[in-house]
N, C-alpha and C positions, 0 to 999 in steps of 0.2 A: 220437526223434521228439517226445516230452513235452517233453526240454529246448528245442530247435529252435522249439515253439511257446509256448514261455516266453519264448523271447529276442525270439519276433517281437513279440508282447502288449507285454514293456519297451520296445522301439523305438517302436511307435506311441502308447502312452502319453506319453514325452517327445517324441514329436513334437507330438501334441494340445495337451502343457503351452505347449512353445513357441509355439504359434501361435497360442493363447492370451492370453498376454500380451503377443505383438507386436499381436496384434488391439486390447488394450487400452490399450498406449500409442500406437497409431494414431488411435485414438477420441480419446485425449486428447490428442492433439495438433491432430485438426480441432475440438474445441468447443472450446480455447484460442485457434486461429484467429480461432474464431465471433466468440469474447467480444470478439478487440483489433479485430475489424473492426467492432463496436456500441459500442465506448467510445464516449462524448462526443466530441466533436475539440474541440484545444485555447481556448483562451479568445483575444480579440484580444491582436496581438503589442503589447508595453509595453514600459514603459524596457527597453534591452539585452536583447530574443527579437530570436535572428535571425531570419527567416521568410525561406527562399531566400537570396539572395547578400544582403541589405540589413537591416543593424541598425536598428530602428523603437525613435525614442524619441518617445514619444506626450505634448505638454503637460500631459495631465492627470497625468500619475505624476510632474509636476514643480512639482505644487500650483495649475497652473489651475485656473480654477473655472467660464468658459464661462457664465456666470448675466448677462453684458451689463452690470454695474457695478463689480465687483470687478476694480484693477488685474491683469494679468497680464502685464505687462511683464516681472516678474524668472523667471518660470516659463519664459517663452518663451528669455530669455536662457542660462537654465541648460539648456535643451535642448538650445540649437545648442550652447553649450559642449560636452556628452558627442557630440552629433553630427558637431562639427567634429572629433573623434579617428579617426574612424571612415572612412574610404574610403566610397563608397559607399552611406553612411548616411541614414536619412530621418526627417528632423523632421516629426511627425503632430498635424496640427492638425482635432481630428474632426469627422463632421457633427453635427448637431442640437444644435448651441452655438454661444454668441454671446460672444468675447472682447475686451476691454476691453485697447487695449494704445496705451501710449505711444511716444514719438518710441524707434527701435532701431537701432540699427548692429549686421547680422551680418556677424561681419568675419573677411578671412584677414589674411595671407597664409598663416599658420602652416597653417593646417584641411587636413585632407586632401579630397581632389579627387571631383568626381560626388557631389557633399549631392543629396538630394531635398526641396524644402520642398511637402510633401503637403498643397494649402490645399483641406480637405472643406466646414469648419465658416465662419462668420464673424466677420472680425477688423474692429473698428470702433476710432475716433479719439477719443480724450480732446476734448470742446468748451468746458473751460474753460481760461483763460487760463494757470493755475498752471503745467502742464507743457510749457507752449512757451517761457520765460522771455520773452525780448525777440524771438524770431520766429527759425525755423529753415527750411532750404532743401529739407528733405525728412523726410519720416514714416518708412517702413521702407524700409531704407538695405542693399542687400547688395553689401559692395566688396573687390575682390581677392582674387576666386576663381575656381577654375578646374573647369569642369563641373558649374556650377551650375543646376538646375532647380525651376521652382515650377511644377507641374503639380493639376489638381481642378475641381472644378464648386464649390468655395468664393468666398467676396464678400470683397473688402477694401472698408471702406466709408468714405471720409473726413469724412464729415460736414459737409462744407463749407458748409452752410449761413451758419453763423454767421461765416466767413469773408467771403462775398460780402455779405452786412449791410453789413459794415465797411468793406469796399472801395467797396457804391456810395450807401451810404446815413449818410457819415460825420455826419451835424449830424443825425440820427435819434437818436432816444428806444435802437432797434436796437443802435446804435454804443455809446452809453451801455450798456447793460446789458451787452453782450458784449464788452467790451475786449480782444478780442485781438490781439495784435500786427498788423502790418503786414506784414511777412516771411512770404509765407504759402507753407507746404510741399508740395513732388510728395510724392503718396501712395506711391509706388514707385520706388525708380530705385535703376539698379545703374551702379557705377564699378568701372574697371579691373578689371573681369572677362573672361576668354575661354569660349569654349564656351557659352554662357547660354540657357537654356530656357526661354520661358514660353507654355503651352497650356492654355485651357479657364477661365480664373478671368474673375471677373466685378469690373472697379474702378468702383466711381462716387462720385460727387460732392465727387471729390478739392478740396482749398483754392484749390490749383491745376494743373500737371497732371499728368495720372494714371499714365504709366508714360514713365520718363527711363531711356535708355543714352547713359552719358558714357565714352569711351575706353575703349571695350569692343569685342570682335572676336568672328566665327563667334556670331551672336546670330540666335535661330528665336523669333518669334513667332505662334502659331497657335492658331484657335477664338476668341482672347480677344474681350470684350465690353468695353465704356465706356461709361459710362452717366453722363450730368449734365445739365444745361436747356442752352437754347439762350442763353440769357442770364445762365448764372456766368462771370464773367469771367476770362480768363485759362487757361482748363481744358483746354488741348490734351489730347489723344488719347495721342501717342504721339512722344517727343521726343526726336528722334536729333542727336548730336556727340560729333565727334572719332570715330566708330566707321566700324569696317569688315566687311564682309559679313556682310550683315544679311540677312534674308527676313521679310518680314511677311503673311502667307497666311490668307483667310479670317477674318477677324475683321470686326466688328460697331462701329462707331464713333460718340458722340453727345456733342457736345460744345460750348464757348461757344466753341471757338477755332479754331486747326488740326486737323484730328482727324491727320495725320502732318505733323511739322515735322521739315527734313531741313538742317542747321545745318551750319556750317564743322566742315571733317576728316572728313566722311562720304565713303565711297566704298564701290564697290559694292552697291548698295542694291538687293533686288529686292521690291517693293509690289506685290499681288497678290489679287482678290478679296476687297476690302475696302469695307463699305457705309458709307457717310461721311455721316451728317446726321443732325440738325442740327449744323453746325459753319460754317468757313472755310473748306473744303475739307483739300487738301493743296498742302502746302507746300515750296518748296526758299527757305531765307530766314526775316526778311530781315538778309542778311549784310552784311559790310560795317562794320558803327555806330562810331560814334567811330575812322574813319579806318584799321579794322581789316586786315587781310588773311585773305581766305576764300578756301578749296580745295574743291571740292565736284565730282567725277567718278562716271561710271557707274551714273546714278540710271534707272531702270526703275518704272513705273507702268503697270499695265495690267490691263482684266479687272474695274473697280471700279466702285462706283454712286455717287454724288452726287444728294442730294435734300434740297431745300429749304435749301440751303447757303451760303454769303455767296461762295467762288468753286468752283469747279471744280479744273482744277492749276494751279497755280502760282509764278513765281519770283519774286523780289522782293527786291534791294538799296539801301543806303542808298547817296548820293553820297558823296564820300571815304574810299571802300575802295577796296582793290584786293586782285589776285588772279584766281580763273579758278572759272566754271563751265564746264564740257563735259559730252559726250555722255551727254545725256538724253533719254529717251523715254519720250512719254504716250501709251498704246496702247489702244484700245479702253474709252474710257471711256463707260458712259451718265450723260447729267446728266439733271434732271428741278425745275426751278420754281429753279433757279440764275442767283442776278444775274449772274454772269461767268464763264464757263464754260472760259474759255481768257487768262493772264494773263500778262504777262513785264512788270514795272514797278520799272525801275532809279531813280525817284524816292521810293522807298516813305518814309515818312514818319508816325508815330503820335503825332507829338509836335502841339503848338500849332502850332511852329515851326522848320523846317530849314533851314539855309541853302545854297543853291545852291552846288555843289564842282566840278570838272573831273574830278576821278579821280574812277574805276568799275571794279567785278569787272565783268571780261570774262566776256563769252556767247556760246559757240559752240555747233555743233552739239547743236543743242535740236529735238526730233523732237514732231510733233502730227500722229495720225492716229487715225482713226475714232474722232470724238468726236461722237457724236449727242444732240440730245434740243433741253430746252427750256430758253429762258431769261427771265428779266425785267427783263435792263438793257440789258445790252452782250453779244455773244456772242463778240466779240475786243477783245483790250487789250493791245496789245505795244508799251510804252514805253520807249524804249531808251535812254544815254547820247547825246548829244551828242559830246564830245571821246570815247569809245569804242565805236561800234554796237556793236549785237549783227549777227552773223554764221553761214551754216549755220543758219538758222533754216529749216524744212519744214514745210508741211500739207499732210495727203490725208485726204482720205474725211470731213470737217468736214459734218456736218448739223446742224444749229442752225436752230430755229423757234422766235419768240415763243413764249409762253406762252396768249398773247392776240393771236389771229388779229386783223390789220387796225389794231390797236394802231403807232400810228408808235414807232420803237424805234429806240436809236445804230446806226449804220453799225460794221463791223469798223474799228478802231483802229491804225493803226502810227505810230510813229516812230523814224527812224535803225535801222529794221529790215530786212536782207538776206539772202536767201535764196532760193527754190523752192518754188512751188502744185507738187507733184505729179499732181494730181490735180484734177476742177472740186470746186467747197465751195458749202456755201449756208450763210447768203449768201456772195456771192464776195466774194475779199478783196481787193482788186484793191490795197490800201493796200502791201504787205511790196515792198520793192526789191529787184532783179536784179543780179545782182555783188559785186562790192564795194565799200566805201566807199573813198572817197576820202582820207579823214583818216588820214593814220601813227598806229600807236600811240606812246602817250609814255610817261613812268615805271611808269603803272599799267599796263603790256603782256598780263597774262593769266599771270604767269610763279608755277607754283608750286614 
């Protein structure tokens, strides 16, 4: 019996020990929990942290210095360098810094594919003459890549001030002290890129204008801002050729020129909720110049505001081109204190002096409906070839009132222009012809 309750006393003794120390590496193992769950969290991601799927190389771990005077042209360049190895990878330009950067080419083909260029902070333009030598066609330059994005609530800022001095103020004291070039640079523009992304950055007071896609395809522009006077010259908005399917959505336009200019080789365009003033409106043109041939299909505009603008939409070629515009449509636009609201003008002309031609890019089916608001010159202007109408021209749902009640103001405008009122317009436009013309086409036939 004595042994029996000796062996029982052993058993539960090493059971107690046991439970013991599983008690107390249990303890220690939830206050080591505790501890990793109140560490610090890591520092921001810098040169080569991954963070999630995207290598973050940040300018300043490449000798930026973000201070607004100090060059960082070569920091930036050695970013996308390690950036461009990287699939996926994101060049980080931070906020509450102001970076000083010269003319750049980030360039492929080599780079691997989907860069992110994360613009938080802001990147501003050299204004003296030294680093433009004899005058360059664009500031930051990103060509031949593929899934490439610049997304942020960052400013690229061009400085243009001292550009427009020079351009309109050449026999000024202005001109003298700022010598620079003549050649004046888009602040932004991407060449032979596919996939391109740009949402949310702010460009202004580019030299001249602010964001160019040149032969570039699958391009989303959205949120962006543009900001410059009504009177820097030359400073479009947003400047599309030779590219294809494009969307432009929700962005904010101000500018001395076109705020969208829509060039030879564009096709499929779709323009979308986009507030336009001050500028020229927007634009298809003008195509054609020095005898050229222009393609331009499947432009779509609708859903945008226009205010205080030199026109409304727009097309406009020079005499001795040829080539084809077709199926475009301006859908729902409001204008508001716009000289011209509604434009088709195959005589376009910026020079002194053009001289009268035969051949014309053909116009067909070109679509104007609900375009309301107000205007202060002309509220139609469709001027058309001679030796080529325009043809398939429509309007419906046209509401156009002065600006200034009782004010005498131009009649709606056509010439050699044929087509379909779908609808009644005010004013009525009783000027567009029914059918067709009667003139054959000749060389310049519409043939792209």
């Amino acid at each position: 019996m004595r042994k029996e309750i000796s062996l029982s006393f052993s058993s539960f003794f090493l059971i107690s020990v046991f439970l013991c120390f599983s008690s107390f590496d249990s303890c220690n193992a939830r206050k080591s929990k505790h501890l990793k769950e109140n560490r610090s969290p890591p520092s921001s991601p810098t040169e080569g942290h991954v963070g999630g799927s995207s290598t973050i190389f940040n300018v300043l771990d490449f000798n930026a210095k973000g201070d607004g005077t100090t060059d960082n042209t070569k920091a930036f360049l050695d970013a996308w360098a390690n950036a461009c190895k990287v699939a996926g990878s994101t060049v980080l330009v931070p906020s509450g810094s102001t970076f000083l950067v010269g003319p750049i080419s980030f360039s492929g083909p080599n780079c691997q594919p989907n860069i992110i260029f994360q613009l938080d902070g802001t990147i501003i333009a050299p204004t003296g003459a030294g680093q433009w030598g004899s005058g360059l066609l664009q500031w930051l330059e990103f060509t031949k890549l593929k899934g490439i994005t610049i997304r942020g609530g960052g400013v690229i800022d061009g400085r243009g001030n001292v550009w427009w001095a020079r351009s309109e103020l050449e026999d000024s004291q202005i001109y003298a002290d700022s010598k620079m070039p003549s050649t004046k640079p888009t602040a932004l523009r991407f060449y032979g890129s596919s996939d391109v992304t740009v949402t949310g950055i702010t460009i202004r007071n580019s030299p001249q204008c602010h964001l160019k896609f040149d032969s570039c395809t699958g391009v989303q522009v959205s949120g962006v801002t543009v900001s410059s006077p009504g009177d820097s010259p030359h400073t479009d908005g947003i400047h599309l050729q030779n590219s294809q399917d494009v969307s432009i959505l929700g962005s904010n336009i101000a500018c001395g020129d076109d705020c969208v200019s829509i060039q030879t080789g564009c096709s499929n365009v779709n323009i979308r909720n986009v507030h336009c003033g001050p500028g020229h409106g927007i634009s298809i043109g003008g195509l054609g110049k020095d005898d050229t041939k222009a393609c331009v299909s499947g432009i779509t505009v609708r859903d945008s505001v226009m205010h205080n603008t030199l026109n409304g939409v727009r097309i406009k070629t020079w005499q001795g081109g040829s080539g084809l515009v077709q199926d475009v449509l301006f859908s729902n636009i409001q204008v508001s204190e716009v000289e011209s609201p509604i434009v088709i003008d195959q005589f376009y002309c910026d020079q002194g002096k053009c001289n009268n031609q035969s051949a014309a890019v053909a116009l067909s089916n070109i679509h104007f409906e609900k375009i309301t608001g107000t205007y202060t010159v002309n509220p139609v202007h469709l001027a058309c070839s001679d030796a080529l109408p325009c043809t398939g021209i429509t309007l419906s749902a046209i509401q156009l009132q002065p600006l200034q009640e009782g004010r005498t103001m131009s009649s709606p405008y056509c010439w050699q222009t044929y087509g379909e009122l779908l609808s009644p317009n005010s004013p009525p436009i009783n000027c567009l012809r029914t059918g067709k013309p009667s003139i054959s086409r000749g060389p310049s036939d519409g043939s792209c």
